[in-house]
C-alpha positions as CSV (number, residue, x, y, z in Angstrom):
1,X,13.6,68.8,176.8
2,X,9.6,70.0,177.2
3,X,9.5,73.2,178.7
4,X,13.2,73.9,179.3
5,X,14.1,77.7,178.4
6,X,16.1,78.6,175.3
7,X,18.6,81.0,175.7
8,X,20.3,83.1,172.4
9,X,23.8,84.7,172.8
10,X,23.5,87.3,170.9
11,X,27.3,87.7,169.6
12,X,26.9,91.5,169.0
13,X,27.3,91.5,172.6
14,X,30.8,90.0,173.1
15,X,32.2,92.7,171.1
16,X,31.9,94.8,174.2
17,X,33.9,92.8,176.2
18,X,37.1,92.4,173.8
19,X,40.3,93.9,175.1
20,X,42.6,95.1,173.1
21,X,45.1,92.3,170.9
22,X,48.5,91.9,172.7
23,X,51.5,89.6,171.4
24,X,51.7,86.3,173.2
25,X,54.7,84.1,173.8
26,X,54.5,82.0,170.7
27,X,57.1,79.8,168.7
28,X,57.6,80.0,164.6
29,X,56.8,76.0,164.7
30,X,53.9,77.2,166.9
31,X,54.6,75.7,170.0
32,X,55.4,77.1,173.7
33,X,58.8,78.8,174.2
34,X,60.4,76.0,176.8
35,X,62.5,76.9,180.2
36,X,66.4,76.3,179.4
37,X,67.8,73.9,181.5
38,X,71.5,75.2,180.5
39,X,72.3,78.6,179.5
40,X,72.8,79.6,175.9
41,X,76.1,79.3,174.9
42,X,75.7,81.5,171.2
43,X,73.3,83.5,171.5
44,X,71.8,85.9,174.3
45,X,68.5,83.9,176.0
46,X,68.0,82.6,178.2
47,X,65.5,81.8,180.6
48,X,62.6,81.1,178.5
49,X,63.2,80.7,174.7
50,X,62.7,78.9,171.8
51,X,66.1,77.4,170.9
52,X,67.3,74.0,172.0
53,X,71.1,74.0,172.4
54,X,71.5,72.2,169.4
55,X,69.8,75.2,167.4
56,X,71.7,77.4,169.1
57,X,74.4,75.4,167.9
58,X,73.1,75.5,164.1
59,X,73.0,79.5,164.3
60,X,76.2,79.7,165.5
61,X,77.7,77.9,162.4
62,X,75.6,79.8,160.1
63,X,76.7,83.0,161.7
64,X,80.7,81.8,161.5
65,X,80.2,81.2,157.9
66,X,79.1,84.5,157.0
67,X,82.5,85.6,157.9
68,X,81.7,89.3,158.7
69,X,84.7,91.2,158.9
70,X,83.4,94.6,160.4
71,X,82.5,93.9,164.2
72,X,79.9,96.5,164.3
73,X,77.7,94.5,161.4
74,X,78.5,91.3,162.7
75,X,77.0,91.9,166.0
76,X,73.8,93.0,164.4
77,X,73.7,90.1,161.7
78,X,74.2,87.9,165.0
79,X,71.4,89.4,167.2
80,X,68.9,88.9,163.9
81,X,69.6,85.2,164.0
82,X,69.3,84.6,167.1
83,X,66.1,86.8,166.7
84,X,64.2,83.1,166.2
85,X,65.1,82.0,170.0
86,X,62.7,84.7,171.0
87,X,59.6,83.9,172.8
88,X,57.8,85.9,170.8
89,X,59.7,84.8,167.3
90,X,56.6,83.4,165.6
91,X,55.0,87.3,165.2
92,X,58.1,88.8,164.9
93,X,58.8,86.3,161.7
94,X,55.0,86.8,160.9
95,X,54.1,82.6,160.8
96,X,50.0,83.6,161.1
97,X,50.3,85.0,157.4
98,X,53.6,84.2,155.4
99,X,56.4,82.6,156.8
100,X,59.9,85.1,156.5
101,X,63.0,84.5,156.7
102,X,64.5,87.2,158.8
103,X,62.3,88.7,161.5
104,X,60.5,92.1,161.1
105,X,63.2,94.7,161.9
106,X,61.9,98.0,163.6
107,X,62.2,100.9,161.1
108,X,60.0,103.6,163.3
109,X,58.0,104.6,166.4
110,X,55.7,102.5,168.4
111,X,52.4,103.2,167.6
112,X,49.4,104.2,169.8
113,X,48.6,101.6,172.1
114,X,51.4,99.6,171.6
115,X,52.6,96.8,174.1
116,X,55.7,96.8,173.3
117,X,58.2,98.7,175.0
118,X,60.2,102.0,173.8
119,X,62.9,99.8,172.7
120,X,61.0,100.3,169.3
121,X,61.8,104.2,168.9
122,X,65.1,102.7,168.2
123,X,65.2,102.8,164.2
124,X,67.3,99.0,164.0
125,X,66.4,98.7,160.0
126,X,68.4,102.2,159.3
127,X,70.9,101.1,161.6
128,X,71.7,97.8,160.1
129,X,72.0,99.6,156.7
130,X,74.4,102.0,158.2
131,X,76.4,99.4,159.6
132,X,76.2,96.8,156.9
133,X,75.3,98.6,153.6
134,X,79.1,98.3,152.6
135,X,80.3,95.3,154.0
136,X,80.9,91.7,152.6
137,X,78.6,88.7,153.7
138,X,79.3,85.2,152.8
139,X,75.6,83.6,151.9
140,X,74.1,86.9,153.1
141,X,70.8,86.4,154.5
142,X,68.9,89.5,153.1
143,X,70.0,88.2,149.6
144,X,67.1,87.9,147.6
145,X,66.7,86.7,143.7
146,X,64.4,90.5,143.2
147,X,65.2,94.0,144.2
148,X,62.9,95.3,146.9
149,X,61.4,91.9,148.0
150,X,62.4,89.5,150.5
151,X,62.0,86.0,149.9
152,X,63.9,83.0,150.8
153,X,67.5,83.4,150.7
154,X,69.5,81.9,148.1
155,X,73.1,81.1,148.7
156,X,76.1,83.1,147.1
157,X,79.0,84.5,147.1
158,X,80.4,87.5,149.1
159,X,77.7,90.1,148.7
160,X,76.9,93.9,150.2
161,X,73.6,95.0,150.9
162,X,74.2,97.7,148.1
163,X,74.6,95.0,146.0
164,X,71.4,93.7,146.6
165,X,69.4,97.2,147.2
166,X,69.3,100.5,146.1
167,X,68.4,102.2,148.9
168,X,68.1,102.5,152.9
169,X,64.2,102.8,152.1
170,X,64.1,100.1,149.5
171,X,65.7,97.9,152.1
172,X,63.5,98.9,155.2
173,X,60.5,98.8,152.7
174,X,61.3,94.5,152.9
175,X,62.8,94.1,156.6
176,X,61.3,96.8,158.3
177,X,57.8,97.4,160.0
178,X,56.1,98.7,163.3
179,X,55.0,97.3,166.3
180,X,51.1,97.9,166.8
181,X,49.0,97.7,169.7
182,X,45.6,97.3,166.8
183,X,47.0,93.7,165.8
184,X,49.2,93.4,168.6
185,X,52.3,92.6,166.2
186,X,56.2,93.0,167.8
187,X,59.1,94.1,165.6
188,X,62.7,93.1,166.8
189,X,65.3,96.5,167.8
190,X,67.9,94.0,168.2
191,X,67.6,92.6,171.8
192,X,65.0,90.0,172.8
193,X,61.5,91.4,173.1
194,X,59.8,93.3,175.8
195,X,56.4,94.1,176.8
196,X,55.2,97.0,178.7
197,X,53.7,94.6,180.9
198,X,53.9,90.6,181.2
199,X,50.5,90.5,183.3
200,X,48.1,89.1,181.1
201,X,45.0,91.7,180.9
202,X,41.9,90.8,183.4
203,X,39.8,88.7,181.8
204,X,35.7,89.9,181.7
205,X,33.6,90.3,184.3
206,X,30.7,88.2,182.5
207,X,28.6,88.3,179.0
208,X,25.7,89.6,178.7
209,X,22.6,87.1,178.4
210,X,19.4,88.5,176.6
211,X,16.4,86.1,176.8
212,X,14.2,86.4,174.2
213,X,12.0,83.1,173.6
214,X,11.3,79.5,175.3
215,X,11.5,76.5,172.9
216,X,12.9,72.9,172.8
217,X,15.3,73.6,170.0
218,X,18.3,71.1,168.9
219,X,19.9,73.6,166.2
220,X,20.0,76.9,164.7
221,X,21.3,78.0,161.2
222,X,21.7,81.7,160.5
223,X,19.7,82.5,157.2
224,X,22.2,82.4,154.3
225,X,20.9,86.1,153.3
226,X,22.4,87.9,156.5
227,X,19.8,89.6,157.3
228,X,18.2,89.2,161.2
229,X,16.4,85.7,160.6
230,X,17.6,82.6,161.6
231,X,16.3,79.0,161.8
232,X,15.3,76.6,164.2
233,X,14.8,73.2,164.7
234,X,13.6,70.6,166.8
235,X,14.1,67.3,167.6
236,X,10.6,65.8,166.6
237,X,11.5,67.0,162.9
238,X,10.2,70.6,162.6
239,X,12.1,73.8,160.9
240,X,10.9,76.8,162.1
241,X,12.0,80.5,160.0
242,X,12.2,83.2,163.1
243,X,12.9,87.2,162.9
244,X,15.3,87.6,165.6
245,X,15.1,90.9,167.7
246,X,18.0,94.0,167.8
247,X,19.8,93.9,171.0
248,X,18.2,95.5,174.0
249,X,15.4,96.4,172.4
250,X,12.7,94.5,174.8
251,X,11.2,92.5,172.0
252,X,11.1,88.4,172.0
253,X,11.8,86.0,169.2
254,X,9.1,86.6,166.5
255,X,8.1,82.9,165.8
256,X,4.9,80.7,164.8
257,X,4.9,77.4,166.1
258,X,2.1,76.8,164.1
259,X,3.3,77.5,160.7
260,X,6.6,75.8,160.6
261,X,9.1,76.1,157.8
262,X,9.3,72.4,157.2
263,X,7.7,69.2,158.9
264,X,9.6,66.0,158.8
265,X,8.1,64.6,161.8
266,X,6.2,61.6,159.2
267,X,9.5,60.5,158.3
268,X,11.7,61.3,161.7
269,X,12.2,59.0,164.2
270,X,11.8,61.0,167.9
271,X,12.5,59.3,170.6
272,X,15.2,60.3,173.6
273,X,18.4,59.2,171.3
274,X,17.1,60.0,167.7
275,X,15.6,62.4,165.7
276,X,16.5,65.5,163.8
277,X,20.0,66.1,164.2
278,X,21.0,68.6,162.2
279,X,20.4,71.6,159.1
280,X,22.4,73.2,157.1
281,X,21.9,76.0,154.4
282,X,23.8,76.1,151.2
283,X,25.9,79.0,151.1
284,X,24.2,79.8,148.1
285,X,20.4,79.3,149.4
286,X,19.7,82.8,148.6
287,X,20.3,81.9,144.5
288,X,19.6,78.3,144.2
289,X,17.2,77.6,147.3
290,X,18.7,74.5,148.1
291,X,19.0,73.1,152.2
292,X,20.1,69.9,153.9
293,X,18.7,67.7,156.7
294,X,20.1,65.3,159.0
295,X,17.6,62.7,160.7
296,X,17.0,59.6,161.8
297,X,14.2,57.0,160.6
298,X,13.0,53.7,161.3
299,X,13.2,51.1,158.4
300,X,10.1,49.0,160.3
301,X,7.7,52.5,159.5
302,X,9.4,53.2,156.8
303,X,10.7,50.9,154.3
304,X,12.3,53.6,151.7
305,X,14.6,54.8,154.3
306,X,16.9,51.8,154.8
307,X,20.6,52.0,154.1
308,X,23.5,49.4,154.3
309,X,24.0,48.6,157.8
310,X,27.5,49.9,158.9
311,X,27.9,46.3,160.6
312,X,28.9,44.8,157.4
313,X,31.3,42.2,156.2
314,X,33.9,45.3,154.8
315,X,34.1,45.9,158.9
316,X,34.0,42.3,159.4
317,X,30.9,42.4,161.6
318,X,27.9,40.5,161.3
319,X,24.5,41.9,161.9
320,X,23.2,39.2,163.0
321,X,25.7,38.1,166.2
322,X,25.1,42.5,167.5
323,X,22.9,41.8,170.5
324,X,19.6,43.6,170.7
325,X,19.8,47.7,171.8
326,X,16.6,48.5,174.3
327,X,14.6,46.1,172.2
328,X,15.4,46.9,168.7
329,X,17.1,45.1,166.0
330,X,21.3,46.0,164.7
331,X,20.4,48.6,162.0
332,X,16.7,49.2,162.3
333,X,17.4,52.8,162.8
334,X,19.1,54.6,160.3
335,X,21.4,58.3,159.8
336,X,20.2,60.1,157.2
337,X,21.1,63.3,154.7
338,X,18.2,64.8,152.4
339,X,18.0,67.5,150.3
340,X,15.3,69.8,150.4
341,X,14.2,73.0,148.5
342,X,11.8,76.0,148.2
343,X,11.9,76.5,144.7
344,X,8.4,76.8,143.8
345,X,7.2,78.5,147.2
346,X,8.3,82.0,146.7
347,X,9.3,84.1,143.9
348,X,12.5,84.1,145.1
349,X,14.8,81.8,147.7
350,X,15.1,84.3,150.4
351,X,11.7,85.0,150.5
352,X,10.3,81.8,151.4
353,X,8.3,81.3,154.3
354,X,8.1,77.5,153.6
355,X,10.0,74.5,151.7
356,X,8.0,71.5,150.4
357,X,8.5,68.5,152.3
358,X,9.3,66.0,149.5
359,X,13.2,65.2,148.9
360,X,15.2,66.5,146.3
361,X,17.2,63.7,146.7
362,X,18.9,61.8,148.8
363,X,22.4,62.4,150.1
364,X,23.2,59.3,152.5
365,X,21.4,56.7,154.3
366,X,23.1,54.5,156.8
367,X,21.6,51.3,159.2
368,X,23.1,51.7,162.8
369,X,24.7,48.8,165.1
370,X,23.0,50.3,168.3
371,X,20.8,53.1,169.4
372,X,23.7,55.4,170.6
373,X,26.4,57.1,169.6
374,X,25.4,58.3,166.3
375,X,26.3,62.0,166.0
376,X,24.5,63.6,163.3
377,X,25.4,67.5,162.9
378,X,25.9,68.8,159.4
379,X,27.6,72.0,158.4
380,X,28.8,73.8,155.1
381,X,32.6,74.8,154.9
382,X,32.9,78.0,155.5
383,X,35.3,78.1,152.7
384,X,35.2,74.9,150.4
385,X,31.6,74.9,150.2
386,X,31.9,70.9,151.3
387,X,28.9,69.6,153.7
388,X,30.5,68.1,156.7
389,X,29.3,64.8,158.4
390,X,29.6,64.1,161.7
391,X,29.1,60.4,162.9
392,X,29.7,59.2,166.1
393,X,31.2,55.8,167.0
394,X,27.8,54.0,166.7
395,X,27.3,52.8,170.7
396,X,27.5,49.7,172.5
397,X,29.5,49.8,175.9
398,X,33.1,51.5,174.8
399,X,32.9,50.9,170.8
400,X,33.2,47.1,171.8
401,X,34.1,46.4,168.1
402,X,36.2,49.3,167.5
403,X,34.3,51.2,164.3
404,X,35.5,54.4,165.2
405,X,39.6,53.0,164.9
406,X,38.3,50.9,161.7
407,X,39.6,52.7,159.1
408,X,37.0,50.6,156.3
409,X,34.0,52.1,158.7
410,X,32.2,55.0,158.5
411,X,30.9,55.3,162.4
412,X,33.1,57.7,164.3
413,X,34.4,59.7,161.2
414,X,33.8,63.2,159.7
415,X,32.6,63.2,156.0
416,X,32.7,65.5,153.6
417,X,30.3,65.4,150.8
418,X,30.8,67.5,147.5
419,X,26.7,68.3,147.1
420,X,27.3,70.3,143.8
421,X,28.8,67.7,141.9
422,X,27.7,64.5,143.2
423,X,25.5,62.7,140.4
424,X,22.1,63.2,140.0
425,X,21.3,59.3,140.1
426,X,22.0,58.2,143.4
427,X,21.0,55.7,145.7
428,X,21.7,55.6,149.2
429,X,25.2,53.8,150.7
430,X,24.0,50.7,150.4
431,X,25.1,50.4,146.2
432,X,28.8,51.0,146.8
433,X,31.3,53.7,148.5
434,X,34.6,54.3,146.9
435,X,36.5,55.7,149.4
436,X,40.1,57.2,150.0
437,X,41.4,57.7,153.4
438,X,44.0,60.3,154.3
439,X,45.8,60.3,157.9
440,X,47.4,63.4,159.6
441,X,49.2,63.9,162.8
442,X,48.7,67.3,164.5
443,X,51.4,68.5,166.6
444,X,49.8,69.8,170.2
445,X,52.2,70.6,173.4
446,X,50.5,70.5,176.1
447,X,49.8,74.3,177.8
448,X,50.6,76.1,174.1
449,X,48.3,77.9,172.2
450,X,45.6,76.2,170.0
451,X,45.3,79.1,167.2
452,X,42.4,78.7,164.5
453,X,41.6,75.2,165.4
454,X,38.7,74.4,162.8
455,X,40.7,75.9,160.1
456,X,43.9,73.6,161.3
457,X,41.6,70.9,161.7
458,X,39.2,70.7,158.9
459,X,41.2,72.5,156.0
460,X,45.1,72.1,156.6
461,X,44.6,68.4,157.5
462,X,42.0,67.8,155.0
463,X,38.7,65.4,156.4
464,X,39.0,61.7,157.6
465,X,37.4,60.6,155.0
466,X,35.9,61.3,151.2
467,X,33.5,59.2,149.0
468,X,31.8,59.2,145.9
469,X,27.9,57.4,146.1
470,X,27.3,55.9,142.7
């Protein structure tokens, strides 16, 4: 590390390079429309799409059972079912907010900038109320259980859409909407969707890079209070609070090296695999003043930090039989998670230039089987206000004894800790973990988008593992 150069990306900078938002080919069960090996028998796409025959199949039933007399209406009912082969079916049925049940019908113009073709200028909403408004539907999907809304479909009898809504505009106010080239959403005139062009737009020619310090930093946190200040942190144990210059504007990181924020380095252990590995600011530092470090000690220097060793009989592992790492012992070097404040050094949180050194308390405390492997990056939830964990495996050559598949270890896991609640007498890991565990599979085809991954990850799925420390 030494002398090698720190670089900030200074985000405000990538909003130069967007490109406008176009529609991609996208499933509603969110994977990638397939190649048909066999044409469609039902309904009209082929090609690329995202019905199997066998849900072509299932359409083709639901649509028979309707048993729409007028030919006009039943072509249009038919193209709006088949409406979820399209390769674009998971905008046009709007899966990124609120699942529907029919797909958005066009009901006016294309709107500047849009990607879709002029097949949108076709009103299809006020021409599926002319067609339809008056005839009968067996289990009519635009029934819904409340005037002017469209939820899920309940089943009935023979119905008309007059029966069901008052007007063209109270219908087109549930099924209809526009395509737009500011969100890049599609809206379906009753043939598969088209885009003015299928090249996908040039990519960037590069991103900007503004150097504006050198340093031997291992992690930055932006400071909770949004203004320009960030902080910075090394590996030896040091917290650094930095005014960070506006963009293009010549100047360099304003930092003292010699007045630093906060000094662990008595308590860190700093070698080339351990030191401190993370910080996190709670997202309500700016009221309460509280912060979070991950480190690691030695238990030799420092008695007070030892933890349970995560070699333990629960894991069926014995310390003792773990051959020695470059010359230490199985769990001489521990993970830890202190909490720190700067109540006391400023009148107020966000005004503090320093913190005081002394825990708050502490948060976890774990002995490691080798001196590898160990992860150590903390961060809040950007919307459940949990602290995240992240430990690796634990080392040795390949995970020999397989912690990170061990469902009763905590080495190669992600763990989320509930800082506001947790009680105020605590020891470290080594009294007693209750622990629930909670297994997920995530659905990934290979070569199909990947949308909002930390929020599928981390929220949706819920974390590997939780525990109470009491």
């Amino acid at each position: 590390m030494g002398s090698s150069y720190f670089l900030i990306i200074l985000l405000l900078n990538f909003l130069q390079l967007l490109y406008p938002c176009v529609s991609l080919p996208l499933c509603t069960d969110s994977r990638a429309p397939l190649p048909q090996k066999t044409p469609l028998t039902f309904c009209s796409y082929n090609g690329t799409s995202c019905c199997s025959s066998s849900d072509d199949k299932q359409l083709k039933n639901q649509f028979d059972a309707m048993n729409i007399s007028d030919s006009g209406c039943a072509s249009l009912v038919k193209s709006i079912l088949c409406a979820k082969c399209d390769q674009f079916s998971a905008d046009l049925f709007s899966t990124s907010s609120a699942p529907r049940q029919l797909p958005i019908l066009c009901n006016s113009t294309t709107t500047a900038n849009s990607k879709q073709t002029r097949q949108v200028t076709d009103d299809f909403c006020s021409k599926v109320w002319t067609t339809c408004q008056n005839v009968s539907i067996m289990n009519s999907p635009f029934a819904a259980s409340l005037k002017g809304q469209a939820p899920t479909p309940v089943k009935s009898n023979s119905t008309k859409l007059t029966d069901l809504w008052q007007s063209q505009d109270d219908f087109c106010n549930a099924f209809g909407g526009a395509a737009s080239g500011v969100d890049g959403t599609v809206c379906f005139a009753g043939e598969p969707v088209t885009l003015n062009t299928t090249e996908p737009p040039s990519p960037p020619g590069g991103l900007c890079l503004e150097k504006i310090g050198n340093g031997s930093y291992l992690d930055m946190a932006a400071h909770p209070d949004g203004s320009n200040r960030a902080f910075f942190s090394n590996q030896q144990g040091k917290i650094w609070l930095a005014t960070i210059p506006e963009v293009d504007s010549g100047k360099v990181l304003e930092l003292d090296e010699t007045n630093p924020f906060l000094d662990l380095t008595d308590e860190v252990h700093f070698d080339t695999q351990f030191g401190m590995m993370g910080i996190a600011f709670h997202p309500k530092f700016s009221q309460n003043g509280r912060f979070f470090a991950s480190f690691n000690c030695d238990k030799q220097t420092w008695p007070g930090c030892a933890g349970r060793c995560s070699c333990n009989s629960d894991v069926n592992c014995d310390p003792s039989k773990l051959p020695s790492d470059s010359g230490s012992r199985p769990c001489q070097y521990q993970s830890v998670i202190a909490e720190f404040t700067v109540n006391g050094t400023a009148s107020q949180p966000s005004l503090a230039k320093t913190a005081s050194a002394k825990e708050v308390r502490r948060i976890f405390t774990m002995g490691l089987p080798f001196t590898s492997h160990h992860g150590g990056q903390i961060l809040f939830g950007p919307k459940d206000g949990y602290l995240y964990f992240m430990m690796g495996d634990g080392g040795g050559t390949g995970d020999a004894y397989n912690f990170a598949q061990n469902k009763k270890s905590l080495l190669g896991k992600i763990m989320r800790f509930d800082v506001d609640s947790t009680p105020s007498k605590l020891g470290s890991i080594s009294r007693k973990v209750l622990y629930t565990w909670k297994l997920y599979l995530l659905k990934y085809v290979k070569g199909s988008p990947m949308q909002s991954f930390w929020q599928k990850s981390s929220f949706n799925c819920g974390p590997k593992l939780e525990y109470i420390l009491v």
